[in-house]
PyMOL Python script that loads the backbone (N, CA, C, O; Angstrom):
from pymol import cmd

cmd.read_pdbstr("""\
ATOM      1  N   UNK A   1    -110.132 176.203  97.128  1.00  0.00           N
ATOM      2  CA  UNK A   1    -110.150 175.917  95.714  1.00  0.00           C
ATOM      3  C   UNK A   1    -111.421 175.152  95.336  1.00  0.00           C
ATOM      4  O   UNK A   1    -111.910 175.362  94.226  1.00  0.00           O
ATOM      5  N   UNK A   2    -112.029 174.225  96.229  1.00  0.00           N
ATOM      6  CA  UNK A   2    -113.398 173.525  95.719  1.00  0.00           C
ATOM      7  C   UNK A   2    -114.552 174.851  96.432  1.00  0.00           C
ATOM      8  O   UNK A   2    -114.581 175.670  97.351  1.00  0.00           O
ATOM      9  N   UNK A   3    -115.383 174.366  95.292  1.00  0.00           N
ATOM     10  CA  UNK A   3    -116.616 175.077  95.555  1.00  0.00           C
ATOM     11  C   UNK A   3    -118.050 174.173  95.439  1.00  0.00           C
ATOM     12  O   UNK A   3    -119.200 174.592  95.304  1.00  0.00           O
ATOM     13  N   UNK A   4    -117.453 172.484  95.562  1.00  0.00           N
ATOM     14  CA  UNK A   4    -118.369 171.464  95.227  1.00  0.00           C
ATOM     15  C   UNK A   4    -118.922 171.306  96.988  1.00  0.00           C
ATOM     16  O   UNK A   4    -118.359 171.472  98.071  1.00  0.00           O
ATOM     17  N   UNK A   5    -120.344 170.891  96.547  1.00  0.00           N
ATOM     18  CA  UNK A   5    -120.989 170.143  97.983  1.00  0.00           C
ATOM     19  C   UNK A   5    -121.390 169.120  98.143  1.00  0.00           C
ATOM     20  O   UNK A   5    -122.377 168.818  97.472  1.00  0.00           O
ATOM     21  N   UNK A   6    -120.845 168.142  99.063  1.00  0.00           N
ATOM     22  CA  UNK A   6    -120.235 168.765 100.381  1.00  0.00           C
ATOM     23  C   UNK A   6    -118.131 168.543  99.784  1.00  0.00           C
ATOM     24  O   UNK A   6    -117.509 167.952  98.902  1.00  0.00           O
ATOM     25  N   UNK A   7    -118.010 168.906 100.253  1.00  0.00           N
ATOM     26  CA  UNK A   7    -116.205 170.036  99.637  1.00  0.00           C
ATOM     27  C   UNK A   7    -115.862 168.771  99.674  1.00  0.00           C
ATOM     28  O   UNK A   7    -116.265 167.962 100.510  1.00  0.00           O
ATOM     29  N   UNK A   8    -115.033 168.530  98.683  1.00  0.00           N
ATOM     30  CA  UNK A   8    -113.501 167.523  98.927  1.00  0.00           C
ATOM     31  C   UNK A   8    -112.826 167.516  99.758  1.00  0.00           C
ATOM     32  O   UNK A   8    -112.683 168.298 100.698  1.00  0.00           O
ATOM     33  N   UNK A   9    -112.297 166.545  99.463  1.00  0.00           N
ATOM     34  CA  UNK A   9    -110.738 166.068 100.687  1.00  0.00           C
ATOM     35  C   UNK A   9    -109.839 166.938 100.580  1.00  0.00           C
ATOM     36  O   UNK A   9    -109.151 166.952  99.560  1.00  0.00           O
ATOM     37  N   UNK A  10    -109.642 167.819 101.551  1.00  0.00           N
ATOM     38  CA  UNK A  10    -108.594 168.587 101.509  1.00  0.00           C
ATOM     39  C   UNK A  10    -106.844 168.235 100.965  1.00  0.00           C
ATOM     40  O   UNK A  10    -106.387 167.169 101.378  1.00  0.00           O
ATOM     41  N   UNK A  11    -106.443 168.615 100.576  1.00  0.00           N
ATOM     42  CA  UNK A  11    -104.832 168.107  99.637  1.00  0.00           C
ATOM     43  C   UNK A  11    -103.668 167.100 101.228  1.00  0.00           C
ATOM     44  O   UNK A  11    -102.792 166.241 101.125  1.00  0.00           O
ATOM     45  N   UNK A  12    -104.264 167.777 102.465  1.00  0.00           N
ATOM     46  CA  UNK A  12    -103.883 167.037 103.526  1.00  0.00           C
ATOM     47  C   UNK A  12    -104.579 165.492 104.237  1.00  0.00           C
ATOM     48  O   UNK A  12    -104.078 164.603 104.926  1.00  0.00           O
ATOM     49  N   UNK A  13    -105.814 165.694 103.734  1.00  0.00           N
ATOM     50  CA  UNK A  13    -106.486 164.760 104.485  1.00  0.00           C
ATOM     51  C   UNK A  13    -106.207 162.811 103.961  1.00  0.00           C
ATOM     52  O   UNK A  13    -106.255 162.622 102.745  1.00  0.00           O
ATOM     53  N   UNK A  14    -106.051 162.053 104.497  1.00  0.00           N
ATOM     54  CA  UNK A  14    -105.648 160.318 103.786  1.00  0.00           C
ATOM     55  C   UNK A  14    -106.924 160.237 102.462  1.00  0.00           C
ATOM     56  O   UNK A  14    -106.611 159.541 101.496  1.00  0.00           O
ATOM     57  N   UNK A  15    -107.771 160.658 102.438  1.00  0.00           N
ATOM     58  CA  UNK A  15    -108.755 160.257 101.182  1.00  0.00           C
ATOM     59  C   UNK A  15    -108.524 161.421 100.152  1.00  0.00           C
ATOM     60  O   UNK A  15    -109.416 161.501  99.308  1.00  0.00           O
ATOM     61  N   UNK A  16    -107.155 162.659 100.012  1.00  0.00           N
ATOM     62  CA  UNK A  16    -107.315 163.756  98.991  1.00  0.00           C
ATOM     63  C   UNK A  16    -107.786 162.795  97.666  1.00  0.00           C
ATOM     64  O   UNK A  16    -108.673 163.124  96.878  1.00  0.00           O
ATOM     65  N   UNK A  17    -107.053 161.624  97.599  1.00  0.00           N
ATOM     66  CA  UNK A  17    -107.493 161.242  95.651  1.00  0.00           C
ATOM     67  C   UNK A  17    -109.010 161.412  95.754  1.00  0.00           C
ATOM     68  O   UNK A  17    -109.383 161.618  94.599  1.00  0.00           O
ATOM     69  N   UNK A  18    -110.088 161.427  96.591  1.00  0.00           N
ATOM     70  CA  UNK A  18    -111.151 161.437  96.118  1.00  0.00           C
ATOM     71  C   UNK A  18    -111.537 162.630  95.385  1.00  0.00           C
ATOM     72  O   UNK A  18    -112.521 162.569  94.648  1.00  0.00           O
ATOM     73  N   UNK A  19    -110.846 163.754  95.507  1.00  0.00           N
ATOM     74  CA  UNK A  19    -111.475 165.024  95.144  1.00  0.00           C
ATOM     75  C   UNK A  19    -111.614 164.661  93.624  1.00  0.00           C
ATOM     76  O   UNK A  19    -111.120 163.722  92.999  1.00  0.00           O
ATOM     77  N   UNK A  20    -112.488 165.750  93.186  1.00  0.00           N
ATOM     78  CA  UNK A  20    -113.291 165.859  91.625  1.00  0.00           C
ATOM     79  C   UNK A  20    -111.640 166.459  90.767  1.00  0.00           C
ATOM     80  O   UNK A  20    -110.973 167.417  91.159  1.00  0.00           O
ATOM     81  N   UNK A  21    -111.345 165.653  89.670  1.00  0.00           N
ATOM     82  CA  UNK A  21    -110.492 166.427  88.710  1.00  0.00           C
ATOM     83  C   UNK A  21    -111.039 166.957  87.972  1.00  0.00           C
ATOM     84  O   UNK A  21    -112.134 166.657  87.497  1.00  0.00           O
ATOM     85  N   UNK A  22    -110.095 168.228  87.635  1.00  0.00           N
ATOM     86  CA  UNK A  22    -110.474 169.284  87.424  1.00  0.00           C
ATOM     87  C   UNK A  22    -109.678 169.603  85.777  1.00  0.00           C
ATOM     88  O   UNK A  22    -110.026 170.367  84.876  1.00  0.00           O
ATOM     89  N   UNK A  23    -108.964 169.030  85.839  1.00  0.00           N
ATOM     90  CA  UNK A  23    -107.620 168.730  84.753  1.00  0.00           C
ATOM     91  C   UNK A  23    -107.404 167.521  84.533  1.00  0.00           C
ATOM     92  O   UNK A  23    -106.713 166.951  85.378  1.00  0.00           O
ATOM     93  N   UNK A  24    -107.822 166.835  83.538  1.00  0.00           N
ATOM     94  CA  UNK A  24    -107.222 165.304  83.054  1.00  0.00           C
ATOM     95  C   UNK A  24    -106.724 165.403  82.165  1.00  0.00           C
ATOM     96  O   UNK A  24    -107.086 166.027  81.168  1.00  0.00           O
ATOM     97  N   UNK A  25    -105.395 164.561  82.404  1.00  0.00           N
ATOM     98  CA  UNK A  25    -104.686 164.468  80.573  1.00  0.00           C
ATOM     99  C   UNK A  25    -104.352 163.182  80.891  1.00  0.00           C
ATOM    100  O   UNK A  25    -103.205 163.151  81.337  1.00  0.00           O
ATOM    101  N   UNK A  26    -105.031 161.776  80.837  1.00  0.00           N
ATOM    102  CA  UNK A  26    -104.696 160.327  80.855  1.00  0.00           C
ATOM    103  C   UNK A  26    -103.426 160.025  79.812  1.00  0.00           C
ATOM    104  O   UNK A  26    -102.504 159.235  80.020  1.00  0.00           O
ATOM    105  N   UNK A  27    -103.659 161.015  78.420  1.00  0.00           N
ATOM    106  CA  UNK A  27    -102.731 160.623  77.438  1.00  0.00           C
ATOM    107  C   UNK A  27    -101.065 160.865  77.742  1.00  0.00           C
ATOM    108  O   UNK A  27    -100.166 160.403  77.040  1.00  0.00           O
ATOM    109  N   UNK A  28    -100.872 161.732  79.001  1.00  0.00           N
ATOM    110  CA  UNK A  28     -99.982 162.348  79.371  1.00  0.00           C
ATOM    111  C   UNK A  28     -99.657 161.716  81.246  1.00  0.00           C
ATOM    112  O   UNK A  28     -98.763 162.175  81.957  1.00  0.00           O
ATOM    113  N   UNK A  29    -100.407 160.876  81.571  1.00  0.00           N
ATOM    114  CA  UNK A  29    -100.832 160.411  82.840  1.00  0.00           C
ATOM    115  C   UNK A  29    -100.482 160.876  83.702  1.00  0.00           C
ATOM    116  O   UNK A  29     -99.555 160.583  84.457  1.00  0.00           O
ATOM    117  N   UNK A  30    -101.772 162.339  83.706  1.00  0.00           N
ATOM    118  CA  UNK A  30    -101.486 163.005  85.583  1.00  0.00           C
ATOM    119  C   UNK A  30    -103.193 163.277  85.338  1.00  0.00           C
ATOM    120  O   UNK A  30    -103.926 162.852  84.445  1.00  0.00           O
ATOM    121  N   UNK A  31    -103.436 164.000  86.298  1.00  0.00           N
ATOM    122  CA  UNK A  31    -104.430 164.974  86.716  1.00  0.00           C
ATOM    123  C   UNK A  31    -104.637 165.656  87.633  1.00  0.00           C
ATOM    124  O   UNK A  31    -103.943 165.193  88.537  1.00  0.00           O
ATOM    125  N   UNK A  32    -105.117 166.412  87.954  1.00  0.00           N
ATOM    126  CA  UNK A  32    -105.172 168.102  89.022  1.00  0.00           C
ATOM    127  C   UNK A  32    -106.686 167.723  89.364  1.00  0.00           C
ATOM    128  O   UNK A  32    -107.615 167.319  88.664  1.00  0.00           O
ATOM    129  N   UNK A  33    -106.572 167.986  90.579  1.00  0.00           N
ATOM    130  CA  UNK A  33    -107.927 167.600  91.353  1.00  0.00           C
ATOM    131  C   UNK A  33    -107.934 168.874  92.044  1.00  0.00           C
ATOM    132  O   UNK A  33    -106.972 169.636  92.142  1.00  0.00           O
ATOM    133  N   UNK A  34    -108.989 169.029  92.472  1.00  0.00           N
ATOM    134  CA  UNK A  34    -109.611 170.516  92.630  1.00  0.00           C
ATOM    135  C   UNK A  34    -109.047 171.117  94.109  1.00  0.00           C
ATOM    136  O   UNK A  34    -108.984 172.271  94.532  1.00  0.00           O
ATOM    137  N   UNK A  35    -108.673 169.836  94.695  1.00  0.00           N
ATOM    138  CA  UNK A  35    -107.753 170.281  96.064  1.00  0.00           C
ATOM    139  C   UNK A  35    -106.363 170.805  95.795  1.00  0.00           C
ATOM    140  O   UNK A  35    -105.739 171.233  96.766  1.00  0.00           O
ATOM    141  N   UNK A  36    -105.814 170.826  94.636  1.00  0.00           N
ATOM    142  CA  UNK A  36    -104.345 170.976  94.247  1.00  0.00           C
ATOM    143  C   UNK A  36    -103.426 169.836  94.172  1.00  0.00           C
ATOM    144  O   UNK A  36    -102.214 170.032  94.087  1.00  0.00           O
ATOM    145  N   UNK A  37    -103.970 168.554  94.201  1.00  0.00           N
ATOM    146  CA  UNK A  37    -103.015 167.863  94.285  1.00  0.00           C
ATOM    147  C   UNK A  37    -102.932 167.208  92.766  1.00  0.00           C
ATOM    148  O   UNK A  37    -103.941 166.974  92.102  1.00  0.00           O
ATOM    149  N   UNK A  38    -101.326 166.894  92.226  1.00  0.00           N
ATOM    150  CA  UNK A  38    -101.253 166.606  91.142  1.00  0.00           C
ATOM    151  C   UNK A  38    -101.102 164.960  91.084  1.00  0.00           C
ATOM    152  O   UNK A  38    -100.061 164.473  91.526  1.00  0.00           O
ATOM    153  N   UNK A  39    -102.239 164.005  90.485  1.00  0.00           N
ATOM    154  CA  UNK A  39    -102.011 162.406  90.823  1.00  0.00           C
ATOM    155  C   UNK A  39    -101.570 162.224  89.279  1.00  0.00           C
ATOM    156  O   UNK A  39    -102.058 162.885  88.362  1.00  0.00           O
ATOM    157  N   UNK A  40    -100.728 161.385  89.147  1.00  0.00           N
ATOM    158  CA  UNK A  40    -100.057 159.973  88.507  1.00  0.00           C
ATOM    159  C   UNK A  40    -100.546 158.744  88.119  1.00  0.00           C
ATOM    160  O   UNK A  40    -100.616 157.961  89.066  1.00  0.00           O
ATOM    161  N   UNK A  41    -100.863 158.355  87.190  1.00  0.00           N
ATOM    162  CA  UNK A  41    -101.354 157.286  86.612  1.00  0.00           C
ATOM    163  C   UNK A  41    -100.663 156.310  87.258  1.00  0.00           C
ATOM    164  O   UNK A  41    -101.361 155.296  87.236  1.00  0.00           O
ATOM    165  N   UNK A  42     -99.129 156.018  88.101  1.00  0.00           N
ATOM    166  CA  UNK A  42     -98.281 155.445  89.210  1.00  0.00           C
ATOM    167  C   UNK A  42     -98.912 154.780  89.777  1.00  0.00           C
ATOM    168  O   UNK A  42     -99.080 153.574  89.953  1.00  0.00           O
ATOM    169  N   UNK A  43     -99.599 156.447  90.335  1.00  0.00           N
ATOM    170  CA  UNK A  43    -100.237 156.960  91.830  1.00  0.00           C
ATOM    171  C   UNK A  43     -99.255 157.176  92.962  1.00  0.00           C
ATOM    172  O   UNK A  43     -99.242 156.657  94.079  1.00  0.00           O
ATOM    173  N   UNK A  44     -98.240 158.271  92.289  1.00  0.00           N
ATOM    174  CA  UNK A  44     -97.457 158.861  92.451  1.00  0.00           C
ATOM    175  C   UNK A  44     -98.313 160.378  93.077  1.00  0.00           C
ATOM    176  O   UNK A  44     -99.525 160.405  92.868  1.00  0.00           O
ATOM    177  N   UNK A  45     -97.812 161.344  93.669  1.00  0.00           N
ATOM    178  CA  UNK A  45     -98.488 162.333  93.743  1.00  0.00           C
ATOM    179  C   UNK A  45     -97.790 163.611  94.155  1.00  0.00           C
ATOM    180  O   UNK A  45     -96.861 163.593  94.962  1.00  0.00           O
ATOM    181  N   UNK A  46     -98.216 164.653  93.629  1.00  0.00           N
ATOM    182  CA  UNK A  46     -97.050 165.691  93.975  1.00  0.00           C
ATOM    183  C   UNK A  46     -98.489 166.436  94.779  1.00  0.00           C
ATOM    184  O   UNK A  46     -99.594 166.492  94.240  1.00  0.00           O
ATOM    185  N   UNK A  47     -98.209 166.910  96.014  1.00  0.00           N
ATOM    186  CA  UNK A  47     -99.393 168.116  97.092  1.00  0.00           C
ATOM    187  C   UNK A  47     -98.704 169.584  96.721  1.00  0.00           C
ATOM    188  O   UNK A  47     -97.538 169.924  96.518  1.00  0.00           O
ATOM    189  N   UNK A  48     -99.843 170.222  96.728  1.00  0.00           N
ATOM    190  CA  UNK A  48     -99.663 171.645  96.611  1.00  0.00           C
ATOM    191  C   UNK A  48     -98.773 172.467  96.885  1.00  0.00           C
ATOM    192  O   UNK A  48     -98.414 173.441  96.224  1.00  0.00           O
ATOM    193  N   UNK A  49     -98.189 171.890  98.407  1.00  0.00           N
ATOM    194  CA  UNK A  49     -96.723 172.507  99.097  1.00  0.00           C
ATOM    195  C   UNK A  49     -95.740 171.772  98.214  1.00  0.00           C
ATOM    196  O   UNK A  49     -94.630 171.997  98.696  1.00  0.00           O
ATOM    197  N   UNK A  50     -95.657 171.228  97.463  1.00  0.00           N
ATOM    198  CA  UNK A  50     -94.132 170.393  97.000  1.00  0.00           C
ATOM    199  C   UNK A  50     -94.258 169.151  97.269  1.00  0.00           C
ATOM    200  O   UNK A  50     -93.753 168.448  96.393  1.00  0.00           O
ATOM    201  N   UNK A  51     -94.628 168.700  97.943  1.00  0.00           N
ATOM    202  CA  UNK A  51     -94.172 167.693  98.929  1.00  0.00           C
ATOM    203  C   UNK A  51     -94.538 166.116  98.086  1.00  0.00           C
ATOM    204  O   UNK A  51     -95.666 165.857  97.667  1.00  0.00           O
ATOM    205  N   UNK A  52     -93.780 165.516  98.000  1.00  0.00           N
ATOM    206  CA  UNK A  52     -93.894 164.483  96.695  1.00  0.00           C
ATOM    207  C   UNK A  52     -94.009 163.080  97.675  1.00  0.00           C
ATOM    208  O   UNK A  52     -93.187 162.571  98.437  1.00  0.00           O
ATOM    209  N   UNK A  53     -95.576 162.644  97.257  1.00  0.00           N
ATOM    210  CA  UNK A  53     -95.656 160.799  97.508  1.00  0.00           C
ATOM    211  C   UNK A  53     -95.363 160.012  96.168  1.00  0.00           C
ATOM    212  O   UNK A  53     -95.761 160.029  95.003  1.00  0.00           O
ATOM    213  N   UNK A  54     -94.469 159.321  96.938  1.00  0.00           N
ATOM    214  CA  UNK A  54     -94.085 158.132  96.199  1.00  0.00           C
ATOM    215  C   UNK A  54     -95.277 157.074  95.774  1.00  0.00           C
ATOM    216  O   UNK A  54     -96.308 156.937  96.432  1.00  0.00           O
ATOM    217  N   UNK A  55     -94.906 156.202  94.320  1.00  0.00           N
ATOM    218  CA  UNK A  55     -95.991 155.477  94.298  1.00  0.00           C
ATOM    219  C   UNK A  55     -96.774 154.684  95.206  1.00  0.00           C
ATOM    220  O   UNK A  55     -96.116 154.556  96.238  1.00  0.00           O
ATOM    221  N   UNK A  56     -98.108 153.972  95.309  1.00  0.00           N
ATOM    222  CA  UNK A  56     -98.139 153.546  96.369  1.00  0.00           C
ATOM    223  C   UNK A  56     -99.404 152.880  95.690  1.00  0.00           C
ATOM    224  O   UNK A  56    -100.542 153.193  96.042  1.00  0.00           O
ATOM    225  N   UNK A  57     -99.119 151.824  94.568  1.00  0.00           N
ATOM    226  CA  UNK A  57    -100.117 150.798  93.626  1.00  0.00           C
ATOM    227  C   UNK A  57     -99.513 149.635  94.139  1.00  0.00           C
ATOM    228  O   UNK A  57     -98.377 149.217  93.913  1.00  0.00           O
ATOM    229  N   UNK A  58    -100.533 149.081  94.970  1.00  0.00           N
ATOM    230  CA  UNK A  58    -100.226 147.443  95.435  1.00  0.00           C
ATOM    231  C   UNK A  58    -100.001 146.693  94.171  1.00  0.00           C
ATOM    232  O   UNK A  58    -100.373 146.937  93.022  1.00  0.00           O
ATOM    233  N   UNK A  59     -99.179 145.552  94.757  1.00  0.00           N
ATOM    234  CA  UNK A  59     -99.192 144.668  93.781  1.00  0.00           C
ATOM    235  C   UNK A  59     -99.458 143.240  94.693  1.00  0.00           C
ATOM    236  O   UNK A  59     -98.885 142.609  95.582  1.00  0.00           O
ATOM    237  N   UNK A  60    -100.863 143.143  93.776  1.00  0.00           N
ATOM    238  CA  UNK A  60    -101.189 141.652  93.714  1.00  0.00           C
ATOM    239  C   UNK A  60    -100.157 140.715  93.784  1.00  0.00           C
ATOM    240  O   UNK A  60     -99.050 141.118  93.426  1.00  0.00           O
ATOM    241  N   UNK A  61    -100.268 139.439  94.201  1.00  0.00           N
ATOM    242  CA  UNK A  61     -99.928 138.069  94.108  1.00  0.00           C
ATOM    243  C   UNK A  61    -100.111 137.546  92.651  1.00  0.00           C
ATOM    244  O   UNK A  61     -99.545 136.499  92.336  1.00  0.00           O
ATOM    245  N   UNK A  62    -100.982 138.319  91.618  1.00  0.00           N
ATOM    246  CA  UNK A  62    -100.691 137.496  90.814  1.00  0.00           C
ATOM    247  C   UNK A  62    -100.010 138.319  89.616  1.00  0.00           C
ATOM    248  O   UNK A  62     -99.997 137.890  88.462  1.00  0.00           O
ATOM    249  N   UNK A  63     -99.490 139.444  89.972  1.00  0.00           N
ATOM    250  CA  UNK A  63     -98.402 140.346  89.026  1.00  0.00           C
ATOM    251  C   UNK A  63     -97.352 140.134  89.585  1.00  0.00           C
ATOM    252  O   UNK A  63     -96.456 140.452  88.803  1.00  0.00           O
ATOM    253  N   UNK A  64     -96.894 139.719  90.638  1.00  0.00           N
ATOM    254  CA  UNK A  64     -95.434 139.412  90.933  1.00  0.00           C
ATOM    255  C   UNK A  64     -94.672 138.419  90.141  1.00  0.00           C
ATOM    256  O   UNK A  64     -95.311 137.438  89.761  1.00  0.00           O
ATOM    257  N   UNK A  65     -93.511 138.493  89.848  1.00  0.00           N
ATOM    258  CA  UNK A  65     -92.622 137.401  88.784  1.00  0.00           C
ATOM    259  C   UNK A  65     -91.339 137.052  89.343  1.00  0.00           C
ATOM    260  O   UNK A  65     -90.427 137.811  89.015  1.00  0.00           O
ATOM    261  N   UNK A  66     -91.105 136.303  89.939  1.00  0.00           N
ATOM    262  CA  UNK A  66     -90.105 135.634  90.299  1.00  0.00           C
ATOM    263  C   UNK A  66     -88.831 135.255  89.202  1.00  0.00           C
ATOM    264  O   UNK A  66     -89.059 134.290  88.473  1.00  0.00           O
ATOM    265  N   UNK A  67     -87.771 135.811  89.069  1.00  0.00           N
ATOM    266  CA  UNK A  67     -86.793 135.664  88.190  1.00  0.00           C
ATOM    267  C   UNK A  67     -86.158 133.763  88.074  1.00  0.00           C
ATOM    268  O   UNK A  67     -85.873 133.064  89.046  1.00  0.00           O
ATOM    269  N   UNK A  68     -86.124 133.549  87.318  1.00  0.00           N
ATOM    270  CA  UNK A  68     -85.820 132.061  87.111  1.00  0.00           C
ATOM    271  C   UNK A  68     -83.931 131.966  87.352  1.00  0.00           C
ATOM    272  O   UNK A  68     -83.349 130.885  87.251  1.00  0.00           O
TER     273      UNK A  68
END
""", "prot")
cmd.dss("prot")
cmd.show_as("cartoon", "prot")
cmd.util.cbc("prot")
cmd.orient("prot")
């Protein structure tokens, strides 16, 4: 699916988010990157086969809230 040089991260490889999107809709928060993988404003991610990652956005020490 890429035809960029040198090629993207394949939809398998640990760095796919780097690939070039190809499809952005921020207003709608996903985008299609040229490997097939569909990312989440989450950073949630659905891969080409189906296969669905769960979010995976650290959270800082200083967004955590302790309930009173």
């Amino acid at each position: 699916m890429c035809n960029h040089q040198p090629q993207c991260p394949t939809a398998d490889s640990p760095d796919r988010e780097a690939a070039v999107i190809v499809a952005g809709h921020p207003e709608q928060g996903w985008s299609l990157l040229c490997n097939g993988v569909l990312v989440f404003e989450d950073t949630g991610e659905i891969l080409p086969d189906g296969e669905i990652i769960a979010p995976h956005r650290p959270l800082g020490t200083g967004r955590v809230t302790t309930a009173a």
